[in-house]
C-alpha positions in Angstrom: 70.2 -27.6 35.6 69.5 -31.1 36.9 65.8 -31.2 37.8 64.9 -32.0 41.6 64.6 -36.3 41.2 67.7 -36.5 39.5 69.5 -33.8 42.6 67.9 -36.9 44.8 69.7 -39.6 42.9 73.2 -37.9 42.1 73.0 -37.2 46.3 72.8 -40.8 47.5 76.2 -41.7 45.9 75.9 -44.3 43.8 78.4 -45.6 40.5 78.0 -48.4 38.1 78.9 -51.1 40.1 77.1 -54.3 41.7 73.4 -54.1 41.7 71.3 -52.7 44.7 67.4 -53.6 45.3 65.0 -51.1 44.0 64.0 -48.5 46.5 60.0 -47.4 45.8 58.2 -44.5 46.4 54.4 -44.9 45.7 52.4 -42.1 45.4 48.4 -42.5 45.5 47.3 -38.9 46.9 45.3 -39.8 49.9 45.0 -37.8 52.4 42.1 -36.2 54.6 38.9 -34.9 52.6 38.5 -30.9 52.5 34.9 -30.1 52.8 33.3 -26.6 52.0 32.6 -23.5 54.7 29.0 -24.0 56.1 28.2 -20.5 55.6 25.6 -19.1 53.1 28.1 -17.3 51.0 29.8 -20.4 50.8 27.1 -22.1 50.1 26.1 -19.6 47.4 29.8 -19.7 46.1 30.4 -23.8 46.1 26.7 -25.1 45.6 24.4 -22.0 43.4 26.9 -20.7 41.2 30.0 -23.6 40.8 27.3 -26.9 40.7 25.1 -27.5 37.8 22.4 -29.9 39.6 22.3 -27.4 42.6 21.6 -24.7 40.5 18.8 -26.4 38.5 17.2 -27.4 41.6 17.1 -23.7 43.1 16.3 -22.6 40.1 13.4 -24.7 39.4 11.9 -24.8 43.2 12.0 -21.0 43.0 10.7 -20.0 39.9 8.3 -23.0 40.0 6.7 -21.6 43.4 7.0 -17.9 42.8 4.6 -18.7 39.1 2.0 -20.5 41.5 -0.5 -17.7 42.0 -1.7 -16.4 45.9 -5.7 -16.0 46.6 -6.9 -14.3 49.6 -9.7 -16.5 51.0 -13.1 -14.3 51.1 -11.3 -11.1 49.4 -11.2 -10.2 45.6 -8.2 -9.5 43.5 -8.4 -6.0 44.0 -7.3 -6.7 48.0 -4.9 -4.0 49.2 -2.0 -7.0 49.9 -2.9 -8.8 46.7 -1.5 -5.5 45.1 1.4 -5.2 47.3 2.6 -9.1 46.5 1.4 -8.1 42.6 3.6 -4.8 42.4 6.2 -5.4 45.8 8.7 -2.3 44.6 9.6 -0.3 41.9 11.8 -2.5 40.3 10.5 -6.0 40.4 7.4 -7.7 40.3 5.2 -10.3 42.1 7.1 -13.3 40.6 10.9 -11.5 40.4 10.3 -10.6 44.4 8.9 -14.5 45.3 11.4 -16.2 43.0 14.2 -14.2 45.1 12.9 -15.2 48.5 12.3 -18.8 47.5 16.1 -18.8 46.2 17.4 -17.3 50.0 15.5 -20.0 51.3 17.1 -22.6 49.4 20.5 -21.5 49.3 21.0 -20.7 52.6 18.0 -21.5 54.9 16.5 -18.1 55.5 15.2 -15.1 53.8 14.6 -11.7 54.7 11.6 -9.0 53.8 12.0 -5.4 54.6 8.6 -3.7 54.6 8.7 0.1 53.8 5.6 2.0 55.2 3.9 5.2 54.8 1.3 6.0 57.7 1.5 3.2 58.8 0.7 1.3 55.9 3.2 -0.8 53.8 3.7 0.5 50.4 7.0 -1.2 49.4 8.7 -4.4 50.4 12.4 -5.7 49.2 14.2 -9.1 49.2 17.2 -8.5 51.8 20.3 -10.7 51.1 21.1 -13.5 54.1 24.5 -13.3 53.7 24.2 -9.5 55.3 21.9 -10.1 57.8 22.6 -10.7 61.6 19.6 -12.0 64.3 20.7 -9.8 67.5 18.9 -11.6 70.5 17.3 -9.6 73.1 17.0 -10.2 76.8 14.1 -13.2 77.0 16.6 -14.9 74.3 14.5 -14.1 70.8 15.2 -11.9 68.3 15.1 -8.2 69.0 16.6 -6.6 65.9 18.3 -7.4 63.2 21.6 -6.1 61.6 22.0 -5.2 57.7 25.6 -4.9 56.9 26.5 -3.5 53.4 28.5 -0.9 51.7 30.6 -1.0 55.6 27.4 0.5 56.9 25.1 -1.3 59.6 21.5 -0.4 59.9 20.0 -1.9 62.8 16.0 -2.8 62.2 14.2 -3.4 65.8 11.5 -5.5 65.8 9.1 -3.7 67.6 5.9 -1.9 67.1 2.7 -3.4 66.1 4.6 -4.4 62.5 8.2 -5.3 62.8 9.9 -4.0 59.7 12.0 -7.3 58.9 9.9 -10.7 58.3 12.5 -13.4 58.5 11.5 -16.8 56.8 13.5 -19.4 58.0 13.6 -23.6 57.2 13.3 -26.0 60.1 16.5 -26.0 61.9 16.4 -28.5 64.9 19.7 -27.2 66.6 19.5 -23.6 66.2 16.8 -21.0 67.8 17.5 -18.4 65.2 18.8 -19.2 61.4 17.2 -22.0 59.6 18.6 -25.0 57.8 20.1 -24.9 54.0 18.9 -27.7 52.2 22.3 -27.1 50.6 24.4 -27.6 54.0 22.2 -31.1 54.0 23.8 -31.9 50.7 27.3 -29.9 51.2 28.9 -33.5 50.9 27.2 -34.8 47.8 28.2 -31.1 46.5 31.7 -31.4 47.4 32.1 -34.7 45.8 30.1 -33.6 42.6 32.4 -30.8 42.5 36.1 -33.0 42.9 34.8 -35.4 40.7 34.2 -32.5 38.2 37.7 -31.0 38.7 39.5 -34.5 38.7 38.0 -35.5 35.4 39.0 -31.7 34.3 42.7 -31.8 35.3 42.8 -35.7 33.7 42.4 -34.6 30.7 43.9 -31.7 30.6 47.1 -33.9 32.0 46.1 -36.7 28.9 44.4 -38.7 31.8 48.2 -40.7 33.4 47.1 -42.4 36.5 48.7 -42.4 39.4 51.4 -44.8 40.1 54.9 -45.6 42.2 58.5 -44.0 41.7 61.1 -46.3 41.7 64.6 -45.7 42.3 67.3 -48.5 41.3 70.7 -47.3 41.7 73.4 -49.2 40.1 75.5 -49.1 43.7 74.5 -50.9 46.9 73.6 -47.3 47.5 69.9 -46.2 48.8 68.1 -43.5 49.5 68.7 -41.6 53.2 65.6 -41.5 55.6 66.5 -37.7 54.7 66.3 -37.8 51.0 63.0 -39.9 51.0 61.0 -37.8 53.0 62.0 -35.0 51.2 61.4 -36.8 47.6 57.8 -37.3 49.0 56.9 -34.3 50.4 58.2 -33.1 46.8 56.0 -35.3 45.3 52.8 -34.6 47.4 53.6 -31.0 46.9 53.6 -31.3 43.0 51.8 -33.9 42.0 48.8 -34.1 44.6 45.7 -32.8 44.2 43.1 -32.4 41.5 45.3 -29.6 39.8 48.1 -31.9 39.8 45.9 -34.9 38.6 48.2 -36.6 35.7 51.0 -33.9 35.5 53.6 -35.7 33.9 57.4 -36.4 35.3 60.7 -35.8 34.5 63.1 -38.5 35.7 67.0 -40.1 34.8 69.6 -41.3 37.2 67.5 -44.8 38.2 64.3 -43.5 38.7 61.6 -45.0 37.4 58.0 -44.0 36.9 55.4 -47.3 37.0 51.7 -46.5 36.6 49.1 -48.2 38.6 46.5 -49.0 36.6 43.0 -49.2 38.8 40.3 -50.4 36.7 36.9 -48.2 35.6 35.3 -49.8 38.4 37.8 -49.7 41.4 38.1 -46.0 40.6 34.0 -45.5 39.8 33.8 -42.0 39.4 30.7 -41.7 36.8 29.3 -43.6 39.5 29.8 -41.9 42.4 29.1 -38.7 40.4 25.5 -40.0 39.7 24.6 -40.8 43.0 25.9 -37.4 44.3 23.8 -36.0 42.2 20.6 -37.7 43.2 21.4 -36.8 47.1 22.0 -33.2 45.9 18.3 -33.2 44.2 16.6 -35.2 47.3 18.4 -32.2 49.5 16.0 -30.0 47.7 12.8 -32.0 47.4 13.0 -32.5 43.3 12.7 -35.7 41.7 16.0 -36.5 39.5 14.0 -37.0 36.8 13.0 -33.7 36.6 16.8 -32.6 36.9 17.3 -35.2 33.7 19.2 -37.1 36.0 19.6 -40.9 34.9 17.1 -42.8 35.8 13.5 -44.6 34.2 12.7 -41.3 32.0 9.5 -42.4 30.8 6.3 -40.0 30.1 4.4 -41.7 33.2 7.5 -41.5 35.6 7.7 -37.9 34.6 4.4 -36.9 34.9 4.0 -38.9 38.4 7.2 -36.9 39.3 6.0 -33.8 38.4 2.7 -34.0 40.5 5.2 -35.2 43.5 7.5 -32.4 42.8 4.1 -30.3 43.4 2.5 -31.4 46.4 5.7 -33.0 48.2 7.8 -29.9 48.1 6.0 -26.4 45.7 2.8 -26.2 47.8 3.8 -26.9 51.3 6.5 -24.0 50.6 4.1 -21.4 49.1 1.7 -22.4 51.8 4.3 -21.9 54.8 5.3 -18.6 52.8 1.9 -17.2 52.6 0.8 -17.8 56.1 3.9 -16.1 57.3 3.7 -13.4 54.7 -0.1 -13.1 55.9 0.4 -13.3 60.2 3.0 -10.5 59.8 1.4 -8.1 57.8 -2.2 -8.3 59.7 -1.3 -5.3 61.8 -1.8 -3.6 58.5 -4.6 -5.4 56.5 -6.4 -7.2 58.8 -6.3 -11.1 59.2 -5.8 -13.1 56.4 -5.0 -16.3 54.6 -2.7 -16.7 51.7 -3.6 -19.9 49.8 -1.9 -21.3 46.6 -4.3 -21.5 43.8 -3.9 -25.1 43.2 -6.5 -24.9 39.9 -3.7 -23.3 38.1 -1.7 -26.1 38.7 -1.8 -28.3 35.4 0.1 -30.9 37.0 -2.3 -31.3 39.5 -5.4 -30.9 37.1 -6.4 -35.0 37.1 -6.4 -34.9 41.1 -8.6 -31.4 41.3 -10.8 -32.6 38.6 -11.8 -35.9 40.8 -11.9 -34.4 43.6 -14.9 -31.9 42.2 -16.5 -35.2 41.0 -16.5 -36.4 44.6 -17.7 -33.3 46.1 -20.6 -32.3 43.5 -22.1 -35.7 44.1 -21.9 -35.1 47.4 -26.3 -34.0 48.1 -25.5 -33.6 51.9 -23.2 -30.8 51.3 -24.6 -26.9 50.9 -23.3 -24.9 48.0 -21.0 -22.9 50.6 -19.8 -26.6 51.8 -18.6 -27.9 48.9 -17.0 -24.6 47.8 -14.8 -24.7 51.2 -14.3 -28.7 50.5 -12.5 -27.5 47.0 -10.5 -24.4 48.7 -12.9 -21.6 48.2 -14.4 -19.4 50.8 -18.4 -20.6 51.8 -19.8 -17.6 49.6 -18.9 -15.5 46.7 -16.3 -12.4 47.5 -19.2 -9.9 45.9 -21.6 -11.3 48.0 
């Protein structure tokens, strides 16, 4: 059965007579760009799971801030909440339960703590997924409850009484009053054009990498094509050969068609370099240096180790510190107030700064004893004493 092109050609009438001027169809694919939903699901689905850099970035923000340890200015180890952040639930512990809320925070902007109590005092608290989770505002505007949504069930947690049950972290959002900002919808672009690229190059090759080029049809009649029978040959065409699944897919064609790549040069098309720099706006999204993602770029032992004590105070510590005061402020009801502080001595990368700045401050004959402790973090005396 004649395939669709030659149907075209066979329809406009032609015969082996005098010569006609080439009619040409050129096909380049352009159309309007298709970005991703802005929704964390989406984000999860597109960004976490589908993008290799956006996934090493999560990855290593989370799990880098969740091994940082917590101290309790003026309390000892053995602190009722220092327990409950060691051992949050039965099944996970201190670092599984931060490296989960760190992750909600990057993927989609907020994260969510349910604390379980037990006179009054919490004994449990669980990771609750964003994507489930709606802010119902009460009367004055602010957030009155929130709804859990899983299994088709709703439970509805109100934020009242002198500990709310739901502690909802949230990035800096400048445009909304109750969800926070994804560091991934700041980077949805870059992500969607790491991911094309990614599927164009895929499809290439798995279509032995033809460009695109133009169809064109030379009848041997003074014959041409009807105003009919091209729009119909090119919505064909976009319909079939289009797209990144299309990308290269190879044509039939006889009856005076004629199929002429057009070849565009490495650098008119650019992809490895417009791939590269997506990926270095999808790592500055999430506050880590490319180097660390081993990204391109001057990978030398200084530049890494100067990255690595940027990647720490730039983006790990102000995170665990925001984390710890909220984590701290809401359960006060409970354990009194508080401070949660990153222990920044067991930060290796940081070890050169801390060790001058003890220099500094134990030559310092001004300061007290309890002085220069609080200069270096520590509370003014000893926990015991």
């Amino acid at each position: 059965m004649p395939n669709l092109l030659t149907r075209l050609a066979q329809a406009a009438g032609y015969a082996p007579a005098t010569k006609a001027a080439p009619t040409t169809v050129a096909f380049y694919g352009e159309g309007r760009p298709v970005w991703s939903a802005r929704e964390p699901a989406a984000f999860a689905r597109e960004g976490y799971t589908r993008n290799a850099v956006a996934h090493r970035a999560v990855r290593l923000v989370a799990e880098t801030a969740a091994s940082l340890p917590l101290m309790l200015n003026g309390a000892d180890d053995a602190h009722p909440l220092l327990a409950l952040l060691g051992r949050p639930n039965p099944r996970e512990g201190g670092a599984r339960f931060l490296e989960g809320v760190y992750g909600h925070l990057m993927v989609s902007g907020n994260a969510y703590i349910e604390a379980i109590g037990l006179d009054g005092m919490p004994r449990e608290l669980f990771g609750l997924r964003p994507d489930r989770m709606r802010a119902v505002p009460g009367p004055d505007g602010w957030v009155g409850a929130y709804d859990y949504t899983a299994g088709g069930r709703t439970v509805r947690y109100e934020q009242s009484g002198p500990l709310p049950p739901i502690l909802h972290l949230a990035q800096f959002n400048p445009v909304d009053d109750h969800y926070g900002l994804s560091p991934m919808e700041a980077a949805a672009v870059s992500l969607d054009i790491h991911n094309a690229a990614g599927a164009w190059h895929k499809a290439l090759l798995d279509n032995a990498a033809r460009p695109s080029g133009a169809l064109v049809f030379a009848p041997s009649s003074g014959a041409a094509l009807s105003d009919a029978q091209f729009s119909r040959l090119k919505s064909e065409l976009e319909a079939n050969y289009q797209g990144a699944g299309n990308a290269g897919r190879p044509l039939l064609l006889d009856g005076g068609l004629d199929w002429r790549p057009l070849a565009l040069s490495p650098k008119e098309m650019d992809f490895v370099e417009a791939k590269a720099s997506a990926a270095r706006e999808i790592a500055l999204a999430f506050g880590v240096p490319p180097l660390l993602l081993g990204l391109p770029g001057d990978n030398t032992h200084a530049n890494y180790a100067e990255a690595n004590r940027a990647f720490y105070r730039q983006t790990i510590v102000p995170l665990v510190r925001r984390t710890g005061d909220s984590i701290a402020a809401w359960l006060e009801p409970a354990f009194g107030p508080a401070r949660l502080e990153p222990d920044l001595d067991a930060i290796e990368a940081l070890a050169s700064e801390r060790e001058s700045l003890w220099r500094r401050v134990g030559a310092a004959d001004f300061l007290s004893v309890g002085e220069k402790r609080q200069a270096v973090g520590y509370p003014a005396t000893m926990p015991d004493a």
